[in-house]
mmCIF file as Biopython writes it, N, C-alpha, C and O atoms, coordinates in Angstrom:
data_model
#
loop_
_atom_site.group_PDB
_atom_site.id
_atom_site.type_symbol
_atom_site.label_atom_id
_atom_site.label_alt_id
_atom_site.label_comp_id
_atom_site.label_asym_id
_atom_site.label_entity_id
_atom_site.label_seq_id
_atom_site.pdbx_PDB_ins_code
_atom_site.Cartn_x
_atom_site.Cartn_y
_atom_site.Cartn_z
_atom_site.occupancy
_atom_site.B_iso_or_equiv
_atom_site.auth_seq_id
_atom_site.auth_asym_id
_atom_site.pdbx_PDB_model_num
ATOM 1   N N  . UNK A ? 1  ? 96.922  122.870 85.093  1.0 0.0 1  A 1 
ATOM 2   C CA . UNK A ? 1  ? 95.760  122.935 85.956  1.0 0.0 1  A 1 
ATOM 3   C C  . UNK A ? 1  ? 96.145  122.489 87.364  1.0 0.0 1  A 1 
ATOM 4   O O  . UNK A ? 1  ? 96.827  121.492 87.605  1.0 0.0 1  A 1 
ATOM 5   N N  . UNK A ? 2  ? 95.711  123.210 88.141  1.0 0.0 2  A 1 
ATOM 6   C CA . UNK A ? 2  ? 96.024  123.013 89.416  1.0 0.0 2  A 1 
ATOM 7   C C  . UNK A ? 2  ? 94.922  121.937 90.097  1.0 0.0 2  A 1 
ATOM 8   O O  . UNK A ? 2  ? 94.281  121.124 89.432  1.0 0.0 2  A 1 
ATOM 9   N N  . UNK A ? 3  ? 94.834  122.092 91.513  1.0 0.0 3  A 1 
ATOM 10  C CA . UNK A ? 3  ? 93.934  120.970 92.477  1.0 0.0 3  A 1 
ATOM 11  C C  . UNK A ? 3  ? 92.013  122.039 91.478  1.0 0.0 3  A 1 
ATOM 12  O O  . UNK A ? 3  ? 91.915  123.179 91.024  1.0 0.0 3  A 1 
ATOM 13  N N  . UNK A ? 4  ? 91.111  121.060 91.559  1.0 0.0 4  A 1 
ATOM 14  C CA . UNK A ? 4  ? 89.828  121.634 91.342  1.0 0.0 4  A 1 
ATOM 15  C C  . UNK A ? 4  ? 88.951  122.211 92.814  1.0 0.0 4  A 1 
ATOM 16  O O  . UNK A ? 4  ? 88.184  121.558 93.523  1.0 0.0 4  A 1 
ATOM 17  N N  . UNK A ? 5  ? 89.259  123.251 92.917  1.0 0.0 5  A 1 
ATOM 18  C CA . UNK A ? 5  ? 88.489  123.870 94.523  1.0 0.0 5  A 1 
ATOM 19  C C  . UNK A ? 5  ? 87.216  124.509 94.425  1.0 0.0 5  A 1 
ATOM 20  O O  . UNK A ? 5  ? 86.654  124.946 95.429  1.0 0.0 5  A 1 
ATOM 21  N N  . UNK A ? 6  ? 86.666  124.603 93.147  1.0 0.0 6  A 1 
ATOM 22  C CA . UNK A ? 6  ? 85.397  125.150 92.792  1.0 0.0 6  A 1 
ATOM 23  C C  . UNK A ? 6  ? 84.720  124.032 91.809  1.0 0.0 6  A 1 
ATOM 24  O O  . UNK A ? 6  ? 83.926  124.245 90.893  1.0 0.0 6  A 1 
ATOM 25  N N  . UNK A ? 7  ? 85.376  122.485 92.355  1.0 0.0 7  A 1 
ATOM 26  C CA . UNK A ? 7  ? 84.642  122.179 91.186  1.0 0.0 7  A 1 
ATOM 27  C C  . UNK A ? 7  ? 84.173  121.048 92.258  1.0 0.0 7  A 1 
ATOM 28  O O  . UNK A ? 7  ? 84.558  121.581 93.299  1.0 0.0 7  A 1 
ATOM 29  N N  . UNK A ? 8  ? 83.549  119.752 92.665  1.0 0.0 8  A 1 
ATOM 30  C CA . UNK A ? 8  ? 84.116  118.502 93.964  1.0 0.0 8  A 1 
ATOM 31  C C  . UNK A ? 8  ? 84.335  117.251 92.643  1.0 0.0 8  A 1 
ATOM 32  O O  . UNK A ? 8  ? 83.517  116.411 93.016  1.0 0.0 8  A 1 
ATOM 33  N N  . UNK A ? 9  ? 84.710  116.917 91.875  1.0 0.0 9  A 1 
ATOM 34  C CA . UNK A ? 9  ? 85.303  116.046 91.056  1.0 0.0 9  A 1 
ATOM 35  C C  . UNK A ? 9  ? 86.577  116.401 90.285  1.0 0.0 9  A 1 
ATOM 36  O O  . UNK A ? 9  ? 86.719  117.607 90.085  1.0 0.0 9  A 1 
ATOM 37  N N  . UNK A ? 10 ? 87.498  115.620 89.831  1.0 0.0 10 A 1 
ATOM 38  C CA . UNK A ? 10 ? 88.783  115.374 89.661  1.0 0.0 10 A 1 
ATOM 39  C C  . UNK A ? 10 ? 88.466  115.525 87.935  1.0 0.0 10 A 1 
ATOM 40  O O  . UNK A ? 10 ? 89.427  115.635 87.173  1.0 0.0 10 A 1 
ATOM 41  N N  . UNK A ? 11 ? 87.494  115.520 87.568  1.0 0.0 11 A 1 
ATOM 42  C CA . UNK A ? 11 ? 87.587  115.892 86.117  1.0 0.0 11 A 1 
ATOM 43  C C  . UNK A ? 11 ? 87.888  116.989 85.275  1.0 0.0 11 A 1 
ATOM 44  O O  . UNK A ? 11 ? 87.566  118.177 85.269  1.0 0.0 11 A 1 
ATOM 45  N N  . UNK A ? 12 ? 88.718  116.137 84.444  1.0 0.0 12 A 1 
ATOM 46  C CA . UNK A ? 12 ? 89.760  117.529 83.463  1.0 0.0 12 A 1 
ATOM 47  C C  . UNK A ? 12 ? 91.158  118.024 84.541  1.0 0.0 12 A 1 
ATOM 48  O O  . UNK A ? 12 ? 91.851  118.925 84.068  1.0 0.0 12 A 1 
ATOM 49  N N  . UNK A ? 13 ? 91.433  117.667 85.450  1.0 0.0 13 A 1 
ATOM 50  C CA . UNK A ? 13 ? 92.619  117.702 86.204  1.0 0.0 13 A 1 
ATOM 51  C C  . UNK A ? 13 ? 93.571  116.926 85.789  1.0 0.0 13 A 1 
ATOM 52  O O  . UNK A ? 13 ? 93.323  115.724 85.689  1.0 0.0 13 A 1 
ATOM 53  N N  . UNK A ? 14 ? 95.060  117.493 85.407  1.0 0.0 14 A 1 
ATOM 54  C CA . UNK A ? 14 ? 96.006  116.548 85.004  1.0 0.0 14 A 1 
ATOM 55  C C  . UNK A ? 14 ? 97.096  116.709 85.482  1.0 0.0 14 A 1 
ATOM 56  O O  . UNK A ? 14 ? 97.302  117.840 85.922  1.0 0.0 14 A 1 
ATOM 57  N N  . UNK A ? 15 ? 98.217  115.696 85.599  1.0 0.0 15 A 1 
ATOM 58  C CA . UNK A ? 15 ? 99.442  116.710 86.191  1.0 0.0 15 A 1 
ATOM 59  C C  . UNK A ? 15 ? 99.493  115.790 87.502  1.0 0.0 15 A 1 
ATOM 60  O O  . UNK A ? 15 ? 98.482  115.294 87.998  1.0 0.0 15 A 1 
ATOM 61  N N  . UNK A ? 16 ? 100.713 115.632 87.976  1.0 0.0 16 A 1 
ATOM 62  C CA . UNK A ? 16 ? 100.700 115.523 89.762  1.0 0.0 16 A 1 
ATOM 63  C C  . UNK A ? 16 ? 100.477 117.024 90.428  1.0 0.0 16 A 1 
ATOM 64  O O  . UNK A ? 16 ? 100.650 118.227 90.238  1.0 0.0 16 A 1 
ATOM 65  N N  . UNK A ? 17 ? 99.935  115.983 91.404  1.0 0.0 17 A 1 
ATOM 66  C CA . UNK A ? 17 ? 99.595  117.249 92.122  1.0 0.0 17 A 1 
ATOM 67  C C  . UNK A ? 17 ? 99.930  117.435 93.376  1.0 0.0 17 A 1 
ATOM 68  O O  . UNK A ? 17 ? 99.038  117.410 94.224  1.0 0.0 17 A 1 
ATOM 69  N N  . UNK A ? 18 ? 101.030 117.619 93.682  1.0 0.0 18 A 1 
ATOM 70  C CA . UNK A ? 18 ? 101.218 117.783 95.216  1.0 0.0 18 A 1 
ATOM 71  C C  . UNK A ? 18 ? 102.736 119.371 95.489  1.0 0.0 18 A 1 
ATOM 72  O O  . UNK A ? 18 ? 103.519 119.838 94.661  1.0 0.0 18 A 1 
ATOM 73  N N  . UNK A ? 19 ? 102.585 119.625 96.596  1.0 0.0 19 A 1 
ATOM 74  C CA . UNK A ? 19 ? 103.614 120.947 96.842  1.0 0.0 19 A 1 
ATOM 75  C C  . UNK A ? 19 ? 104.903 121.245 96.615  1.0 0.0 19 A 1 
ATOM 76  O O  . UNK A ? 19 ? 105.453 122.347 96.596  1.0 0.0 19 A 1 
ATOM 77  N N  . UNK A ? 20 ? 105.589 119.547 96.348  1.0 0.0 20 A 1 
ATOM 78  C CA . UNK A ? 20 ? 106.618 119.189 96.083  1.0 0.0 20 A 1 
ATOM 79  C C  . UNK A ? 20 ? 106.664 118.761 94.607  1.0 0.0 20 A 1 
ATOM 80  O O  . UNK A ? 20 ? 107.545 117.914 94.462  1.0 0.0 20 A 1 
ATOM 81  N N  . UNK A ? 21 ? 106.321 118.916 93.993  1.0 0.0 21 A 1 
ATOM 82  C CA . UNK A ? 21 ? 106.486 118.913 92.228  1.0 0.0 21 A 1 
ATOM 83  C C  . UNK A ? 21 ? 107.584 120.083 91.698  1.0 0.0 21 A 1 
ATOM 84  O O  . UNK A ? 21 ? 107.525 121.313 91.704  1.0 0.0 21 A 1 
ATOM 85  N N  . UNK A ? 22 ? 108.574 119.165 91.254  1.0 0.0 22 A 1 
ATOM 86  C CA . UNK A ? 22 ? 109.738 119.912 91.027  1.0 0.0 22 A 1 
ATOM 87  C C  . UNK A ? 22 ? 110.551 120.591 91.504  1.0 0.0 22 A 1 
ATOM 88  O O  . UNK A ? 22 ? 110.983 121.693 91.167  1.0 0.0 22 A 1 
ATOM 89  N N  . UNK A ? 23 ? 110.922 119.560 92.795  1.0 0.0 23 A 1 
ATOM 90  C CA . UNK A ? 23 ? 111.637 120.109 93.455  1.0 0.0 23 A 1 
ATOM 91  C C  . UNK A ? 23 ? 112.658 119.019 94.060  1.0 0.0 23 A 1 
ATOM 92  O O  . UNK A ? 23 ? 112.498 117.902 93.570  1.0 0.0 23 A 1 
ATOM 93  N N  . UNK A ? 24 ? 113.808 119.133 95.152  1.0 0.0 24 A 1 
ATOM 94  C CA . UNK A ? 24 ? 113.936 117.776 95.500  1.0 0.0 24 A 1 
ATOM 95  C C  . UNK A ? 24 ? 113.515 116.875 96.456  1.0 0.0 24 A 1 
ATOM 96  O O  . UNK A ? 24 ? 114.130 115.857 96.773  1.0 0.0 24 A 1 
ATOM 97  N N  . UNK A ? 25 ? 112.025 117.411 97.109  1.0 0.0 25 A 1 
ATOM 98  C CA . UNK A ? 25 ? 111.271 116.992 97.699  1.0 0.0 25 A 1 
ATOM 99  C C  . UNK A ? 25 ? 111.025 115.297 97.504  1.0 0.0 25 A 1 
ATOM 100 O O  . UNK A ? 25 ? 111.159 114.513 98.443  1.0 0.0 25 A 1 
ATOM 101 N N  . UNK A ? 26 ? 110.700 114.945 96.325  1.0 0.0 26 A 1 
ATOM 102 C CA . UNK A ? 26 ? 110.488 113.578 95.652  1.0 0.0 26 A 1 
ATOM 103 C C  . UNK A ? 26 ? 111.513 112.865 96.694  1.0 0.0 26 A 1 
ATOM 104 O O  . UNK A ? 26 ? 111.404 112.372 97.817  1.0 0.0 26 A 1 
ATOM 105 N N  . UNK A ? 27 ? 112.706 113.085 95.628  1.0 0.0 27 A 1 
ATOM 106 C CA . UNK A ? 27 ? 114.088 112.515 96.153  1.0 0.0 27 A 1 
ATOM 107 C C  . UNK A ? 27 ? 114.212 112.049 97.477  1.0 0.0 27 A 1 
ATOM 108 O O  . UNK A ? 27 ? 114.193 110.885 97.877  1.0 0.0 27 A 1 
ATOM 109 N N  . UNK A ? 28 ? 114.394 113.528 98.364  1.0 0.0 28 A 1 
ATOM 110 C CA . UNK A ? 28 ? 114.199 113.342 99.841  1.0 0.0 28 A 1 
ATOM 111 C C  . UNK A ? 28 ? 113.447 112.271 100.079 1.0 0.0 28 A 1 
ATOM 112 O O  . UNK A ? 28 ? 113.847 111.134 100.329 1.0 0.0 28 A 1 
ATOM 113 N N  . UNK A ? 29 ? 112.193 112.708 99.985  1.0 0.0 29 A 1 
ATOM 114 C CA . UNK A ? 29 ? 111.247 111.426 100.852 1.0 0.0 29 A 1 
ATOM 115 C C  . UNK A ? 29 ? 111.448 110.167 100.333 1.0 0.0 29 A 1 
ATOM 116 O O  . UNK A ? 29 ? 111.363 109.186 101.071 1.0 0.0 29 A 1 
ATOM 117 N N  . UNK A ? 30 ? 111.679 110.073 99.268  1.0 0.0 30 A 1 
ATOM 118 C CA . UNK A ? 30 ? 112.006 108.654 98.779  1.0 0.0 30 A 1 
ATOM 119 C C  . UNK A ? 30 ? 113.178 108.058 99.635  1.0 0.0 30 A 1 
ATOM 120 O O  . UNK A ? 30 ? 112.916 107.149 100.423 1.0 0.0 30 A 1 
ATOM 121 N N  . UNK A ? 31 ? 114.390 108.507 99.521  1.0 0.0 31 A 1 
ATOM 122 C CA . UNK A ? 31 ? 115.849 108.064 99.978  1.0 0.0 31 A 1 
ATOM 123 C C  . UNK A ? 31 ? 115.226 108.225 101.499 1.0 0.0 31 A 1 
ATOM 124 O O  . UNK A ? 31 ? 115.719 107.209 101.991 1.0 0.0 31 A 1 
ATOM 125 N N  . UNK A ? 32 ? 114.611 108.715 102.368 1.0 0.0 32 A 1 
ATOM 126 C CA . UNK A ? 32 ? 114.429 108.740 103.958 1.0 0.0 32 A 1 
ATOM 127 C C  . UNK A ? 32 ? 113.268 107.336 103.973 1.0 0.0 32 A 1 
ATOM 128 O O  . UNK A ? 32 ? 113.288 106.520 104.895 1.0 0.0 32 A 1 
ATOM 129 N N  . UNK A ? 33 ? 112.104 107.215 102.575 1.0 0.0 33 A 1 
ATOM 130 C CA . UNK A ? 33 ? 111.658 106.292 102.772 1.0 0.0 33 A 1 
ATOM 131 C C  . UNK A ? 33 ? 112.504 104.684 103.177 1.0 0.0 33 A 1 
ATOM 132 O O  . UNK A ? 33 ? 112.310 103.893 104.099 1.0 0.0 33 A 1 
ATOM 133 N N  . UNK A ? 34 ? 113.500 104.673 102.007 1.0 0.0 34 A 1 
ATOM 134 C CA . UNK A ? 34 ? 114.342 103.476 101.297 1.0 0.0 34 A 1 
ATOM 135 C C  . UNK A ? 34 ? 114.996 103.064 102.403 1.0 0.0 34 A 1 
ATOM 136 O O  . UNK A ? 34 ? 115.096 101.872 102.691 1.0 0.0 34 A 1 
ATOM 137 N N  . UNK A ? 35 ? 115.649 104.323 103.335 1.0 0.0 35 A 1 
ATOM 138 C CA . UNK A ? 35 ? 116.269 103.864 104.696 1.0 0.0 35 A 1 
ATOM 139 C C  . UNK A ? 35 ? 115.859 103.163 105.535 1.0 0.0 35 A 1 
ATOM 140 O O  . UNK A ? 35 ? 116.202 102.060 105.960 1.0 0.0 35 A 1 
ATOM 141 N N  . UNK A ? 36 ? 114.544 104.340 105.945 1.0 0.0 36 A 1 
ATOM 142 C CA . UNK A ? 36 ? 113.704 103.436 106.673 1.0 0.0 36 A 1 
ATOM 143 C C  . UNK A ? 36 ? 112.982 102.237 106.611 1.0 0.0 36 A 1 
ATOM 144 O O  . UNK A ? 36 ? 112.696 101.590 107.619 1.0 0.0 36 A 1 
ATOM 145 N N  . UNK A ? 37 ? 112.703 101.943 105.578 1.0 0.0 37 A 1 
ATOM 146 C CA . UNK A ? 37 ? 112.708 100.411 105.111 1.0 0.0 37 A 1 
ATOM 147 C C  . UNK A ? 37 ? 113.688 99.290  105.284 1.0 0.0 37 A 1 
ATOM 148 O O  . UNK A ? 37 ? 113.629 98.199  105.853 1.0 0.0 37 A 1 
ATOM 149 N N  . UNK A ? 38 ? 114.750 100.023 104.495 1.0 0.0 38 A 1 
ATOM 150 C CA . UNK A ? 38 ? 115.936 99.027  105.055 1.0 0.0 38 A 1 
ATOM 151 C C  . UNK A ? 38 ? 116.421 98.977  106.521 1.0 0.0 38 A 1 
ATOM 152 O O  . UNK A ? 38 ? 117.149 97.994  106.661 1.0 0.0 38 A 1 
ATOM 153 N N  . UNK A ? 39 ? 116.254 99.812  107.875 1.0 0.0 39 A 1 
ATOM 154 C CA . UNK A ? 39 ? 116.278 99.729  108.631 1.0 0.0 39 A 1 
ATOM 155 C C  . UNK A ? 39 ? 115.087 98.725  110.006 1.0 0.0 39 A 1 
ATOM 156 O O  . UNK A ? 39 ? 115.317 98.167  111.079 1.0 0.0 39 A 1 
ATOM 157 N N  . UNK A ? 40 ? 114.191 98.894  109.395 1.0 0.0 40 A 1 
ATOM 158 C CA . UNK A ? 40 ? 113.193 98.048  109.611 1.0 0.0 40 A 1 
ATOM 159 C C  . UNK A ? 40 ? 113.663 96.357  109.399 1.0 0.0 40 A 1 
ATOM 160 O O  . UNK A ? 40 ? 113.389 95.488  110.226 1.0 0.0 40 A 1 
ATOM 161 N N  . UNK A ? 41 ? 114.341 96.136  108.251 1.0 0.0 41 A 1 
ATOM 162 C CA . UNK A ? 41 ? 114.263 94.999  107.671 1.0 0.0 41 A 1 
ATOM 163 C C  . UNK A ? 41 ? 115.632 94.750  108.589 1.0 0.0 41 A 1 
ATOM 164 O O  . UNK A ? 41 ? 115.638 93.782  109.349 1.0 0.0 41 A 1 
ATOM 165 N N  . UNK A ? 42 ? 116.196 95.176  108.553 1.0 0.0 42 A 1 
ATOM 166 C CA . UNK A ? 42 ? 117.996 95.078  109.481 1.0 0.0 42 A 1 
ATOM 167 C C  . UNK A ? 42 ? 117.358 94.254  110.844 1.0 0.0 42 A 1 
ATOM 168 O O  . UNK A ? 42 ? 117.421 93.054  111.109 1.0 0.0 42 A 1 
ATOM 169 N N  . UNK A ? 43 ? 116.583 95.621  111.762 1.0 0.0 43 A 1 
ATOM 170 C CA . UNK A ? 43 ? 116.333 95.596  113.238 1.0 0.0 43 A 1 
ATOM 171 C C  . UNK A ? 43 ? 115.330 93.988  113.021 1.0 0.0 43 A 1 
ATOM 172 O O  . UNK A ? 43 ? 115.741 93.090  113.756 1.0 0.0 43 A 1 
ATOM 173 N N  . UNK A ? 44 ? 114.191 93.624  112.167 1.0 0.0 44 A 1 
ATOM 174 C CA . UNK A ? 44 ? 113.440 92.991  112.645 1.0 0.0 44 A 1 
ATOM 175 C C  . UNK A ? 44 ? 114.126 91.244  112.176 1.0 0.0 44 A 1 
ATOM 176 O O  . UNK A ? 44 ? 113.784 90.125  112.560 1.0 0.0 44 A 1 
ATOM 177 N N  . UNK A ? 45 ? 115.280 91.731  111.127 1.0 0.0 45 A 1 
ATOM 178 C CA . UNK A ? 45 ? 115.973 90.262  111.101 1.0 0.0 45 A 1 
ATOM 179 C C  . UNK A ? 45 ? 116.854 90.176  112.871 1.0 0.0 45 A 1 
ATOM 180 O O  . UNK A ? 45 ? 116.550 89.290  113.670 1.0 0.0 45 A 1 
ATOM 181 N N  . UNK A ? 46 ? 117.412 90.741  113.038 1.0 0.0 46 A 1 
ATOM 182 C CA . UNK A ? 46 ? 117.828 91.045  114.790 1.0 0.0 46 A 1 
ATOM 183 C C  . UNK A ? 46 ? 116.815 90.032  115.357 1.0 0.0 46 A 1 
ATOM 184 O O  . UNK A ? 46 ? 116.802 88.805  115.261 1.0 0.0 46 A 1 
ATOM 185 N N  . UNK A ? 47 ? 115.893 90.957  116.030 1.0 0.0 47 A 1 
ATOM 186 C CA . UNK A ? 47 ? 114.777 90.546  116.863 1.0 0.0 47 A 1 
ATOM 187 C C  . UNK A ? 47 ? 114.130 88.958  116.504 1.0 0.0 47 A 1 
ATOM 188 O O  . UNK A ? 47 ? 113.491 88.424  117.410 1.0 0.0 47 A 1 
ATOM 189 N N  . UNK A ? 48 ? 114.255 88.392  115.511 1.0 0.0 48 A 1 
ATOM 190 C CA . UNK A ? 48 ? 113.513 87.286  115.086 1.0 0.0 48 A 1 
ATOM 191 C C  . UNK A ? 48 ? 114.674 86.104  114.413 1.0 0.0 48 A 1 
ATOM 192 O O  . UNK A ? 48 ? 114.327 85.154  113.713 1.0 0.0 48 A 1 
ATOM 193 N N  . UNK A ? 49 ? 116.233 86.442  114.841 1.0 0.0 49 A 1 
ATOM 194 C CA . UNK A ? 49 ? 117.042 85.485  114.764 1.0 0.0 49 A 1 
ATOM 195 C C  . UNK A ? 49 ? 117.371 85.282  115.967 1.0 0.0 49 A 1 
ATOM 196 O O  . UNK A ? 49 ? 117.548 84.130  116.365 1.0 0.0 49 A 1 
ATOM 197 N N  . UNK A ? 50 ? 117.571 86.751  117.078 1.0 0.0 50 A 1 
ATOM 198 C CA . UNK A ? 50 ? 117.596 86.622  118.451 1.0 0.0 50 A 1 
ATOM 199 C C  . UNK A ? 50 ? 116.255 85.679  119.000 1.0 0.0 50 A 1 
ATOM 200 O O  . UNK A ? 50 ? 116.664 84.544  119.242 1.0 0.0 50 A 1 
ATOM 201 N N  . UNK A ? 51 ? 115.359 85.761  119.161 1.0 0.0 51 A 1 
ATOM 202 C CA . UNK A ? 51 ? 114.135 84.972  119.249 1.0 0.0 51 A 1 
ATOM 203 C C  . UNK A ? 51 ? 114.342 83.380  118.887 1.0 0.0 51 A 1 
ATOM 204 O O  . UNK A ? 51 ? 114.117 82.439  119.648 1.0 0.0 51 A 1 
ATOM 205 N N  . UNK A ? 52 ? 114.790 83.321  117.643 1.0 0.0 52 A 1 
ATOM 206 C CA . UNK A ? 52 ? 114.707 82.148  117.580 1.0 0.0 52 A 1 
ATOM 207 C C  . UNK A ? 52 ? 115.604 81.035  118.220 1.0 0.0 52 A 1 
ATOM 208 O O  . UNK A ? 52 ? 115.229 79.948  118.661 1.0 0.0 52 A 1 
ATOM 209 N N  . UNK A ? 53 ? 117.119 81.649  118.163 1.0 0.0 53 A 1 
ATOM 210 C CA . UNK A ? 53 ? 118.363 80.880  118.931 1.0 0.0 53 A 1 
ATOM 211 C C  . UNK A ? 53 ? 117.483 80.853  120.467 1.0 0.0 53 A 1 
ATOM 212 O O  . UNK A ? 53 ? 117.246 79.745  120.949 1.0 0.0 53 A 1 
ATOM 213 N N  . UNK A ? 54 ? 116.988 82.185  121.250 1.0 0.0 54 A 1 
ATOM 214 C CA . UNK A ? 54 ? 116.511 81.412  122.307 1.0 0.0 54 A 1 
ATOM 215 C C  . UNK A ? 54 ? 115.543 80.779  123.099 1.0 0.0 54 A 1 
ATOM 216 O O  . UNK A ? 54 ? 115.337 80.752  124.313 1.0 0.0 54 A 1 
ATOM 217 N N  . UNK A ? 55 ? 114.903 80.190  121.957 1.0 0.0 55 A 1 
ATOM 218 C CA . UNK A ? 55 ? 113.747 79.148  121.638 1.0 0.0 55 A 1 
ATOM 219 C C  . UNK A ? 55 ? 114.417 77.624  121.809 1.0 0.0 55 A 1 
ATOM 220 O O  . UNK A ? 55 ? 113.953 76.684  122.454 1.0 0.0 55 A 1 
ATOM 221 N N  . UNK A ? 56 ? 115.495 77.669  121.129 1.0 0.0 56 A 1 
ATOM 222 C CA . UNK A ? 56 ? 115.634 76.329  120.754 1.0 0.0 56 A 1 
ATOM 223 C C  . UNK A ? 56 ? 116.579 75.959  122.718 1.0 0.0 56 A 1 
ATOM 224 O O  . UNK A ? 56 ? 116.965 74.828  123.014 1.0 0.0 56 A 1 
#
């Protein structure tokens, strides 16, 4: 069963449902997520050890 477009409730719909189902779409966005996360976490330890040495 696909998205319900003749119906406006989610009942009896099963399944994921998005354009990327079975494909390596998942993957992708995940691993570009994981980066970008870990890149975030890299840059903002930077910014907030730099900060702090010139505090003191």
């Amino acid at each position: 069963m696909g998205f319900p477009f003749d119906t406006p409730t989610w009942d009896g719909v099963s399944g994921a449902i998005f354009m990327g189902l079975g494909t390596s779409a998942p993957a992708i966005f995940s691993f570009i997520a994981i980066v970008m996360a870990i890149l975030a976490l890299i840059v903002g330890q930077k910014v907030e050890s730099g900060k702090y040495r010139s505090h003191k």
